[in-house]
C-alpha distance (Angstrom), angle and dihedral (degrees) to the residues before:
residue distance angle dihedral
X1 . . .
X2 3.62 . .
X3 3.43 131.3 .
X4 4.02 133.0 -169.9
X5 3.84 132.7 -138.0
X6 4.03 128.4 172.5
X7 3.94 94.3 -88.6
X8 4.16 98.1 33.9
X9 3.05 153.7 -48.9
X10 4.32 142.3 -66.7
X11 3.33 119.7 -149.2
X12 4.06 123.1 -167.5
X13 3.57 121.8 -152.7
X14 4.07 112.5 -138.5
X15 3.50 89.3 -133.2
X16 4.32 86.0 60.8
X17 4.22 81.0 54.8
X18 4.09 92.5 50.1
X19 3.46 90.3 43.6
X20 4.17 91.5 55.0
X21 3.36 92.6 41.7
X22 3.74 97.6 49.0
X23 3.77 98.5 40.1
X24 3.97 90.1 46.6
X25 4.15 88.1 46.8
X26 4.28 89.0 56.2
X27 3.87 96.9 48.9
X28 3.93 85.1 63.5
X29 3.56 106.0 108.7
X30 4.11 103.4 -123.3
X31 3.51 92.3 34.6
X32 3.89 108.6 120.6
X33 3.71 95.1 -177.3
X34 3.66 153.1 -76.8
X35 3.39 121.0 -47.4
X36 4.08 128.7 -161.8
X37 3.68 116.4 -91.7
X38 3.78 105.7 -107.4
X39 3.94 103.6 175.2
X40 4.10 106.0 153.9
X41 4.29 108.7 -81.0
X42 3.73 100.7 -12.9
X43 3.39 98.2 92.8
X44 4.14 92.1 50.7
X45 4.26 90.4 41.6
X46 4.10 91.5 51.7
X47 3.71 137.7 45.7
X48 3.35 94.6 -148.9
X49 3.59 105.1 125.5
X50 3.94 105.8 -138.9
X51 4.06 112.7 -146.8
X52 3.78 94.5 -167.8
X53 3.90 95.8 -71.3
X54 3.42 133.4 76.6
X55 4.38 126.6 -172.0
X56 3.34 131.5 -158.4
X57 4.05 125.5 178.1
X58 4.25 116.2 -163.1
X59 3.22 126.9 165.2
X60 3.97 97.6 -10.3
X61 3.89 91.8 -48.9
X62 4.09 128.6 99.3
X63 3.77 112.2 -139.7
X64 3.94 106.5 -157.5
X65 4.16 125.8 -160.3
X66 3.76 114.4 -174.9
X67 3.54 122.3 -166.7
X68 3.88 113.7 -161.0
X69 3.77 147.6 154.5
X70 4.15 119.6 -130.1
X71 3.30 139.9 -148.8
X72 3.98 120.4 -101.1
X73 3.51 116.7 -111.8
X74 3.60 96.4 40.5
X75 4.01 130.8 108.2
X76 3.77 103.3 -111.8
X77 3.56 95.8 -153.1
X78 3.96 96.6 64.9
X79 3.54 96.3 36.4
X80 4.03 78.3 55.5
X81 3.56 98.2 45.1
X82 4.23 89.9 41.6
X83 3.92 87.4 55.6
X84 3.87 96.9 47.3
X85 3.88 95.2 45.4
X86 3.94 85.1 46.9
X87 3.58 100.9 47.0
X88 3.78 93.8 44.6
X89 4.01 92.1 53.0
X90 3.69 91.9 45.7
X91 3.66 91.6 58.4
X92 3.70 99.1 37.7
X93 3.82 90.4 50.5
X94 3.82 97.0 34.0
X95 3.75 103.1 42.6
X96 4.11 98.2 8.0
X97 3.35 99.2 -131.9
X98 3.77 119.3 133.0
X99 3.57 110.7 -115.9
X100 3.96 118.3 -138.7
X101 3.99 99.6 -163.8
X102 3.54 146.5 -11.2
X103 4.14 110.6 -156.0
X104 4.07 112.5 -170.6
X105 3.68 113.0 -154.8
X106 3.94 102.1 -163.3
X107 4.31 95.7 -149.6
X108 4.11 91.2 -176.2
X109 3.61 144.2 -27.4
X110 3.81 121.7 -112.0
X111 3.87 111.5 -126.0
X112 4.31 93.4 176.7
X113 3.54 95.0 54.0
């Protein structure tokens, strides 16, 4: 991602997004961790290794899928919401890009924790 200004120009590295986005995700409490990204062939057609988050910027917006395991005990639909209204802010304020969606894929839930 790179944007221009008058005097130059600031370029983003995806892995800067990821690293947001996954950071952001793990200071949720009831978040257990990251989990791999296991969504059908992808994972055996690239070899991108996916650490629980995966960016993509179109069109000036960055589309966000997490993949994660939770805690037990917790309501999985505000520890959901929680992590998309977090992510999104920390990129909008961090990087200042808008962000067009944050999708959470919950992978397991983490009974020993």
């Amino acid at each position: 991602m790179t944007t221009y200004n008058e005097i130059g120009k600031t370029t983003v590295s995806s892995e800067v997004l990821n690293k947001i986005a996954r950071l952001t995700t793990l200071s949720v409490k009831g978040v257990s961790r990251m989990s791999g990204c296991r969504d059908g062939l992808s994972h055996l057609i690239t070899s991108e290794e996916c650490r629980g988050v995966k960016v993509q910027v179109k069109d000036g917006l960055v589309f966000v899928e997490i993949y994660v395991i939770l805690i037990s005990d917790m309501n999985v639909r505000d520890i959901s919401r929680e992590i998309q209204s977090r992510v999104s802010r920390s990129i909008a304020e961090m990087i200042g890009l808008d962000v067009g969606g944050v999708n959470i894929h919950i992978m397991d839930i983490d009974f020993n924790a």
